[in-house]
Every structure is written in C-alpha cells, then in structure tokens.
MMTF fields as JSON, N, C-alpha, C and O atoms, coordinates in Angstrom:
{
  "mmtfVersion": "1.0.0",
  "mmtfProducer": "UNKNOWN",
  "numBonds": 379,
  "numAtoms": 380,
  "numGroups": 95,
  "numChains": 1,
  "numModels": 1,
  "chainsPerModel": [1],
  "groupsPerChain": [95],
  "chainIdList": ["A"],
  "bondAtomList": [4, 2, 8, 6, 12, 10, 16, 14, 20, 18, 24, 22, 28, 26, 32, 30, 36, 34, 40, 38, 44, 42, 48, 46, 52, 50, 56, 54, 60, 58, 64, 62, 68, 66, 72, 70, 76, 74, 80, 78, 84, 82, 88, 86, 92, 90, 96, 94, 100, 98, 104, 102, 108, 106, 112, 110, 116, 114, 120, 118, 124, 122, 128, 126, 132, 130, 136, 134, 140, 138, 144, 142, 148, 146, 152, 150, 156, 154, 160, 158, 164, 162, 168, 166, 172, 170, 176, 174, 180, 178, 184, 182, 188, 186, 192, 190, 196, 194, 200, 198, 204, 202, 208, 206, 212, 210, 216, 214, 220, 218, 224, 222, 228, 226, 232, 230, 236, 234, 240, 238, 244, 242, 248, 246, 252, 250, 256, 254, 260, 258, 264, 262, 268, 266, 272, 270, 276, 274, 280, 278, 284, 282, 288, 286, 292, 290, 296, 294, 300, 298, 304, 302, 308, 306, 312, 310, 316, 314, 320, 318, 324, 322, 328, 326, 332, 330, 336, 334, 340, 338, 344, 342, 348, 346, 352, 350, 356, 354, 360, 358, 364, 362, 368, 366, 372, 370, 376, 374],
  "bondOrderList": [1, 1, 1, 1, 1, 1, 1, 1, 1, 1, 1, 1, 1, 1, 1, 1, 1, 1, 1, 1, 1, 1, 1, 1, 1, 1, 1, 1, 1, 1, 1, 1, 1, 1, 1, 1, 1, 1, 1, 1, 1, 1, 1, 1, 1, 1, 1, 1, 1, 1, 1, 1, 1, 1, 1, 1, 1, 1, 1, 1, 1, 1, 1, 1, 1, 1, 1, 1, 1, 1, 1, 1, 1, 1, 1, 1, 1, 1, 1, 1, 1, 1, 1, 1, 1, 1, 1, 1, 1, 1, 1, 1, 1, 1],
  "groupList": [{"groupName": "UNK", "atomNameList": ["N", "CA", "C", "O"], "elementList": ["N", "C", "C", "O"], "formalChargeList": [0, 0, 0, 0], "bondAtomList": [1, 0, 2, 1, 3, 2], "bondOrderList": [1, 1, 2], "singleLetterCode": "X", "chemCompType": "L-PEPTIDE LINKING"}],
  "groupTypeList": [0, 0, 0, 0, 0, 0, 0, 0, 0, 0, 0, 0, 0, 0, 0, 0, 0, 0, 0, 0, 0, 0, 0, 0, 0, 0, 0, 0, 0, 0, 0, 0, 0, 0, 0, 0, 0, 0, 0, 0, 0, 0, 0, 0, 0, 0, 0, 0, 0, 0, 0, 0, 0, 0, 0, 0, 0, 0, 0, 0, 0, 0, 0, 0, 0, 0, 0, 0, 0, 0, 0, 0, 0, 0, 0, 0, 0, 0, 0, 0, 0, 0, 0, 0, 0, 0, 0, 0, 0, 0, 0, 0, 0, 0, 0],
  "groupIdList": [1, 2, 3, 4, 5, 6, 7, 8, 9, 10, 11, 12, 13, 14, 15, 16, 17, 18, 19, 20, 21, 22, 23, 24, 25, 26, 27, 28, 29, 30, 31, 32, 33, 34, 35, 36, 37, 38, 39, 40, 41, 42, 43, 44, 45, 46, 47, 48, 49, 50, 51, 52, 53, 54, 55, 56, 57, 58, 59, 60, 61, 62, 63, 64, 65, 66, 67, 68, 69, 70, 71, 72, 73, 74, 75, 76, 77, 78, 79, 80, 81, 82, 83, 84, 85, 86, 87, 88, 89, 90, 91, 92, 93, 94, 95],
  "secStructList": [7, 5, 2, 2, 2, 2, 2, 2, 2, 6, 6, 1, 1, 1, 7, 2, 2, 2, 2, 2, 2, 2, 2, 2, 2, 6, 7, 3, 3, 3, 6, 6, 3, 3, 7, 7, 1, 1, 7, 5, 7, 7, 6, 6, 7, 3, 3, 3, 3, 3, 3, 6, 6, 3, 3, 3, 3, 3, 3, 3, 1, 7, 7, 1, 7, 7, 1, 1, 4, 4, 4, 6, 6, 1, 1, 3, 3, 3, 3, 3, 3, 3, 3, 7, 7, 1, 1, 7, 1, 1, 7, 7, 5, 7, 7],
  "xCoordList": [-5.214, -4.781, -3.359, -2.933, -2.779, -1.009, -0.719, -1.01, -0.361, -0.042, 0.057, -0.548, 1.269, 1.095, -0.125, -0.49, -0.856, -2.825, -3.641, -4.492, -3.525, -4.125, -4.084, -5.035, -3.072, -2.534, -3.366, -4.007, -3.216, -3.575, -5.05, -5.811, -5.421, -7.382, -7.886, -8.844, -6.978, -8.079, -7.724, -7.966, -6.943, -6.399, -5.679, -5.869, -4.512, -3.988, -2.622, -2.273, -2.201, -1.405, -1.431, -1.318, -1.59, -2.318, -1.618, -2.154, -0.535, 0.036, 0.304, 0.793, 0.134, 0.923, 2.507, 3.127, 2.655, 4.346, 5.346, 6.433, 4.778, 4.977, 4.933, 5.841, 3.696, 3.645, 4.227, 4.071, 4.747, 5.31, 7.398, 8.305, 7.184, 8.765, 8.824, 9.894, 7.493, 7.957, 8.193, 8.964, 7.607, 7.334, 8.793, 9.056, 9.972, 10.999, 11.926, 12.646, 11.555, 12.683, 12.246, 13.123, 11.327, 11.378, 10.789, 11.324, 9.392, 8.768, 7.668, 6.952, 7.127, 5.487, 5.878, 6.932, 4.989, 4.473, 3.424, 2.361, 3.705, 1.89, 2.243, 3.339, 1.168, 0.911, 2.689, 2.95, 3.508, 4.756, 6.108, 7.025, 5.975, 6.898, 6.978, 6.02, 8.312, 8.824, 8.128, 8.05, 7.712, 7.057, 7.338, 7.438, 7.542, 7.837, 6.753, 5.823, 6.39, 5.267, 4.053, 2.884, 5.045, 4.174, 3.065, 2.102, 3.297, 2.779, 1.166, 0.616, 0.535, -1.063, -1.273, -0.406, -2.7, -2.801, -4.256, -4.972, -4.837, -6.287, -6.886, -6.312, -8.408, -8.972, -8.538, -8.651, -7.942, -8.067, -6.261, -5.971, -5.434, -4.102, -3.977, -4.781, -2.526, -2.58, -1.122, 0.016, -1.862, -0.461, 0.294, -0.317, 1.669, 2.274, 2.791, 3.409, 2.535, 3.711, 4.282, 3.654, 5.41, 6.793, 6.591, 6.654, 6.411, 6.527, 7.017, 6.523, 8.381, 9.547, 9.389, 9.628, 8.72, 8.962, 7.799, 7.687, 6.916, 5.666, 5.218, 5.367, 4.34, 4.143, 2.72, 2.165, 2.11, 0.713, 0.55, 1.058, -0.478, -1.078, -2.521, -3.177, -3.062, -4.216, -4.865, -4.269, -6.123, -6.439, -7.319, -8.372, -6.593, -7.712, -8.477, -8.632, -9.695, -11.57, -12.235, -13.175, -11.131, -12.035, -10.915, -10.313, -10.523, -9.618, -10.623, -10.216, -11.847, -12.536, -12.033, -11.192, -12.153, -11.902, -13.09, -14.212, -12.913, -14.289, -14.705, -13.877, -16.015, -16.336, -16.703, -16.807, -16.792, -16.512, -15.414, -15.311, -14.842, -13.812, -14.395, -13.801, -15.349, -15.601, -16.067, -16.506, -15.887, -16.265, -14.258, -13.795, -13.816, -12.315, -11.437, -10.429, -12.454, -11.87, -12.654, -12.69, -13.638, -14.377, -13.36, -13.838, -12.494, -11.225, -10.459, -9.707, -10.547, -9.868, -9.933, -10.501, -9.239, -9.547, -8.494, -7.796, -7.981, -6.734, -6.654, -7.451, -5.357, -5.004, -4.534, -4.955, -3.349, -2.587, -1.582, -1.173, -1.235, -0.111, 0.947, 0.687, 2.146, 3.43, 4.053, 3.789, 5.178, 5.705, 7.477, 7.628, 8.555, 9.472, 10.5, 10.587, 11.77, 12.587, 13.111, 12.914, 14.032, 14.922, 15.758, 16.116, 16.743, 18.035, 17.988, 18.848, 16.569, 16.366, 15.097, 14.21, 14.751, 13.472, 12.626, 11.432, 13.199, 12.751, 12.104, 10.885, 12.476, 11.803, 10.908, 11.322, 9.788, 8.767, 8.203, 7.785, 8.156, 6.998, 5.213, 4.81, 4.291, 2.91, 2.597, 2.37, 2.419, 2.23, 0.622, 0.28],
  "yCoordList": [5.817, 6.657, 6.238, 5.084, 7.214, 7.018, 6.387, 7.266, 5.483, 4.454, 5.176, 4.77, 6.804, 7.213, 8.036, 8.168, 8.663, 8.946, 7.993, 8.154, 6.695, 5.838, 5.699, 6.049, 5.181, 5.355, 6.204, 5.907, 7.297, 8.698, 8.519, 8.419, 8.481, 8.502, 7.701, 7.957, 6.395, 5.316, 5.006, 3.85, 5.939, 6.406, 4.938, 4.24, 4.917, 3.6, 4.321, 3.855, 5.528, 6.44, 8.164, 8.916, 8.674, 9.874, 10.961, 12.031, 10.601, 11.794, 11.54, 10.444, 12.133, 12.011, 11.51, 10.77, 12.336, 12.677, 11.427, 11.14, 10.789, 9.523, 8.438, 7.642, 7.991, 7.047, 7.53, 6.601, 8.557, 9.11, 8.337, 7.763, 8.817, 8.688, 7.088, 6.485, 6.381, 4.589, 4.276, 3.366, 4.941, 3.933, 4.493, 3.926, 5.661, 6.053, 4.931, 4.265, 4.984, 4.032, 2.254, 1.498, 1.568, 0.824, -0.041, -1.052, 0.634, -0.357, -0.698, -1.453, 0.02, -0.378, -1.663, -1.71, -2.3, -3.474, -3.187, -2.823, -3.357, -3.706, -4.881, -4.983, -6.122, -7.511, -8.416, -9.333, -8.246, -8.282, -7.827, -8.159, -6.536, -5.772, -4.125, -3.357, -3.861, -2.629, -1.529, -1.607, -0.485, 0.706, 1.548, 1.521, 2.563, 4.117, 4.713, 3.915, 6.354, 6.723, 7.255, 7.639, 7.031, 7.523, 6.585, 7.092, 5.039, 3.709, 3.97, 4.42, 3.63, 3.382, 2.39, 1.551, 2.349, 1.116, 0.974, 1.961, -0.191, -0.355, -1.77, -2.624, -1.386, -2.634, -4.141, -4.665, -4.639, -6.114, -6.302, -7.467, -5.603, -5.163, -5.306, -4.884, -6.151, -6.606, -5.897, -6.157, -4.689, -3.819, -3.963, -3.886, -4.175, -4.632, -3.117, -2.374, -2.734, -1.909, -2.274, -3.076, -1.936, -2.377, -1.248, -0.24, -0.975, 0.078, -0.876, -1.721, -0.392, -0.99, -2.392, -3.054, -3.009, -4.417, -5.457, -6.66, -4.335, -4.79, -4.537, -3.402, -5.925, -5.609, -6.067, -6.989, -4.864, -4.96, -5.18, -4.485, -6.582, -6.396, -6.583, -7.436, -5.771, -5.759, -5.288, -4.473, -5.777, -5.703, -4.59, -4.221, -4.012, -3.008, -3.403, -4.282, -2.385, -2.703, -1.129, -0.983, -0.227, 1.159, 1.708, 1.503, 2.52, 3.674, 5.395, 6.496, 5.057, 6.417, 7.151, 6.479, 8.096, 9.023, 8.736, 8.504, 8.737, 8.85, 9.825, 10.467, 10.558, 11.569, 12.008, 13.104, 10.58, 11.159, 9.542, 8.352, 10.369, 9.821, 8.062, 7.272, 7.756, 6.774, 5.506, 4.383, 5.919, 5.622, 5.057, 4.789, 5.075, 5.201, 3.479, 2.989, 3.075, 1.481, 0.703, -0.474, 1.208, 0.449, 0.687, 0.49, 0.952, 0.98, -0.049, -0.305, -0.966, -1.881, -3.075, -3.08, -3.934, -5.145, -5.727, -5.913, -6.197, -6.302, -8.376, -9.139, -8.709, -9.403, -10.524, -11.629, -9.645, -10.473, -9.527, -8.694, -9.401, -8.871, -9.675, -10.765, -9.136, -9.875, -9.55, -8.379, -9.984, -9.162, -9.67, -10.87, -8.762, -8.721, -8.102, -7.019, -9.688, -9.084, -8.058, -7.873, -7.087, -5.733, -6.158, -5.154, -7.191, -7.288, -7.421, -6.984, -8.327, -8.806, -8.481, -9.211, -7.375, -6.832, -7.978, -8.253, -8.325, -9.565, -10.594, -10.422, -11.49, -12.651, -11.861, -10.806, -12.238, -12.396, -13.421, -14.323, -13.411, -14.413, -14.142, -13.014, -15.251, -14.527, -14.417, -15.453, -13.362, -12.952, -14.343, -14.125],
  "zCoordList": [-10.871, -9.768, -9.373, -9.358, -9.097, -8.782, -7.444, -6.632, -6.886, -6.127, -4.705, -3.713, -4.734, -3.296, -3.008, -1.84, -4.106, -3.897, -3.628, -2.753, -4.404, -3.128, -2.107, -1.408, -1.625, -0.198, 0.673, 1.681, 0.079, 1.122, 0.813, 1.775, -0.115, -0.425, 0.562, 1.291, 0.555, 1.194, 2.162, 2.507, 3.105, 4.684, 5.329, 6.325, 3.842, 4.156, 5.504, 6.589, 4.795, 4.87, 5.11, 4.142, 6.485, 6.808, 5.812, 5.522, 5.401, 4.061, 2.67, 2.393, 2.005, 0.757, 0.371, -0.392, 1.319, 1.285, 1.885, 1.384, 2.992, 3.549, 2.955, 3.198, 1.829, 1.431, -0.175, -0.967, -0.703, -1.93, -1.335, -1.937, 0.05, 0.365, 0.659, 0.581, 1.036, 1.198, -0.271, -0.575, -1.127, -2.519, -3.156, -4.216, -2.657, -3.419, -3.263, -4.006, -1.66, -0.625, -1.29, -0.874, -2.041, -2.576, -1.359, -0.904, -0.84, 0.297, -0.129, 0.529, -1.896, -1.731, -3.231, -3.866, -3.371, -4.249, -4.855, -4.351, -6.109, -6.721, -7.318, -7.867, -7.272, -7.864, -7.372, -8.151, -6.507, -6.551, -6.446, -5.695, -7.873, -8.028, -7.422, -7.327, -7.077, -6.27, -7.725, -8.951, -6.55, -7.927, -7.306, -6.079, -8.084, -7.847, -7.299, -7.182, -6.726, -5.973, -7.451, -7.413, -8.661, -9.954, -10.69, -11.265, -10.622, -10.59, -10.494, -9.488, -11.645, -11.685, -10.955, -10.709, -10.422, -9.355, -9.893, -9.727, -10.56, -11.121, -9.993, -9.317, -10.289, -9.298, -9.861, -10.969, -8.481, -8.786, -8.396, -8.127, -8.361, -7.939, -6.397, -5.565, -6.111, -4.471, -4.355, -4.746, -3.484, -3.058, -1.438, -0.372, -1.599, -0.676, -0.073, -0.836, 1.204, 2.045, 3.036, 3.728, 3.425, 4.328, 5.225, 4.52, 6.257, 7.586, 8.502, 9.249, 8.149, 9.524, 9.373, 8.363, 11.102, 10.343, 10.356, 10.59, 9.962, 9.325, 8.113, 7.661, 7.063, 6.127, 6.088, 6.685, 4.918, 4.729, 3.203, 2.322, 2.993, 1.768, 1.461, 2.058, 0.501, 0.247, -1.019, -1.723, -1.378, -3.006, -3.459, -2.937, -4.74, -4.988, -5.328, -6.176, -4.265, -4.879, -5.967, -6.748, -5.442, -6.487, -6.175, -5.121, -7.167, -7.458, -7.439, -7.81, -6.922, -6.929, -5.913, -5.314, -5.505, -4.54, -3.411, -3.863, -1.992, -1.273, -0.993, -0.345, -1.202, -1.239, 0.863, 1.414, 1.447, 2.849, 3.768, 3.47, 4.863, 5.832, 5.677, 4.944, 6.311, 6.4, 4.886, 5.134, 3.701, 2.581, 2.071, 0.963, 2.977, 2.536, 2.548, 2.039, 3.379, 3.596, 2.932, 3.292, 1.592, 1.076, -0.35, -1.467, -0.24, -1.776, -1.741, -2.681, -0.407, -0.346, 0.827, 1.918, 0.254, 1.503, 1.756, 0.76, 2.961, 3.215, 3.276, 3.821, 2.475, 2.243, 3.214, 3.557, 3.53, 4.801, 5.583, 4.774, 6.357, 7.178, 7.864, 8.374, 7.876, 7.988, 8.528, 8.8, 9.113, 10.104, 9.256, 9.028, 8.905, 8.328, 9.052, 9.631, 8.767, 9.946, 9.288, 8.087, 10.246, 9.641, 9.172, 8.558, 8.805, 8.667, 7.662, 6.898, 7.157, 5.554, 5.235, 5.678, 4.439, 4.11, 3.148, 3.269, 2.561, 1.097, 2.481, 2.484, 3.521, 3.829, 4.649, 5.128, 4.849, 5.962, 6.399, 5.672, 7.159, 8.368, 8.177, 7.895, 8.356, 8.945, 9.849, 10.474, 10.391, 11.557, 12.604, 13.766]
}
C-alpha cells in the first residue's frame, strides 16, 4: 500500500491529499529515509511524520484496509513522539 493511503486508511491523516502533500514536502519517513507519497509501506516498517513541530513515529502492523472507522488504529502502533524545533527539522527532542 502507497505510504499517503496509509496514512488516510489508518486515520493517521483525515485526507489523502494532506498526507500526499507532507510526503512531497519531504516530512514522512519510512525505516529512516525521506519517501515520496508513491513509497510501499509493508508490516514491520517504522514510519516517521513531521506536522509542524511535532513528530510522530510508529510501526506497521497491516497494510489491509479497515473495513470499519474503529478497526483503523489496529494498522498500527505508535512508537514515539517528538517534538522538533522549526528552525532545524533534522534534530528533535523527546517529548
């Protein structure tokens, strides 16, 4: 599954289009590295996003689709969160 459809499947991200435009702007991570919004994302993958000057990471558990709203946070488990100053996107702090 393509990196900004995750996002949106597993209501990391209420749009498509939002988390298609973080991953252009060079805010999402998979395992590390900056990926485009086209980027396969398979279980076992620890995806990083940057929103402003917070960052979220967390590991894929299923690339399935959830067939309802609440089935959507079982695609993943969250890692750690960070809080990243603006001036320098690369360092973060743990929150």
């Amino acid at each position: 599954m393509r990196v900004d459809k995750f996002l949106k499947a597993s209501r990391i991200m209420k749009r498509r289009t939002i988390a298609n435009e973080l991953a252009a702007n060079q805010r999402v991570e998979i395992n590390g590295r900056v990926v485009k919004p086209g980027k396969e994302v398979m279980p076992g993958d620890i995806v990083g996003v940057t929103f402003g000057s917070r960052k979220i990471e967390f590991r894929v558990l299923s690339t399935e689709e959830p067939k309802k709203k609440k089935d959507a946070s079982e695609m993943y488990e969250i890692v750690g969160e960070y809080k990243v100053k603006e001036d320098n996107l690369e360092g973060s702090q743990a929150l």
